[in-house]
N, C-alpha and C positions, 0 to 999 in steps of 0.2 A: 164230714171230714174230721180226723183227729190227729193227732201228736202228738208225736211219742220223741225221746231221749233216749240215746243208750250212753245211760250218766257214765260209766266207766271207760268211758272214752272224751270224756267232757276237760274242755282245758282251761275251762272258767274266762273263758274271752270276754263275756260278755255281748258278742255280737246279736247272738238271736232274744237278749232281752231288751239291746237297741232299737232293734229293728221292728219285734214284734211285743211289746210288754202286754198285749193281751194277753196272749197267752204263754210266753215268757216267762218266767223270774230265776231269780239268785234263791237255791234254799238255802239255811241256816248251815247247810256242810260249805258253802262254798260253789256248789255244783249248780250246773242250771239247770230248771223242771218245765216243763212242758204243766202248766195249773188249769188250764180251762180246756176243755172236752166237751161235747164236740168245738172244733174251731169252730167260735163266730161268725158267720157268713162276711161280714163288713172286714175282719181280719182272715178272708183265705188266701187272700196276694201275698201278703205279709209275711204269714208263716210258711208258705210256701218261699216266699225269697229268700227269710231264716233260714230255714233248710236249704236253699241252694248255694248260698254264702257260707254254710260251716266249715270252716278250715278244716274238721277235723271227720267230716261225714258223717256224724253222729243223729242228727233229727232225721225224723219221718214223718211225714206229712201226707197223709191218705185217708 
């Protein structure tokens, strides 16, 4: 499973590095990245929740 961001639709909520800071974070623009690939087994609820939580549709989780 991996994850992916389409940062140019990112509105820096912060919500999916609430929810998920495995793989998660804030980079230095502001924006939030998707850092660890493949999703961790222990974190595929998670980022899967992150992506269905995004206000703005942006993550993918496959």
């Amino acid at each position: 499973m991996n994850a992916s961001i389409d940062r140019d639709g990112c509105i820096s909520c912060e919500l999916c590095t609430e929810t998920c800071p495995e793989v998660f974070r804030m980079a230095d623009d502001g924006l939030a990245e998707a850092y660890t690939n493949p999703v961790p087994a222990d974190a595929e609820e998670t980022a899967q929740e992150a992506a269905d939580n995004c206000p703005t549709s942006v993550i993918t989780v496959e």
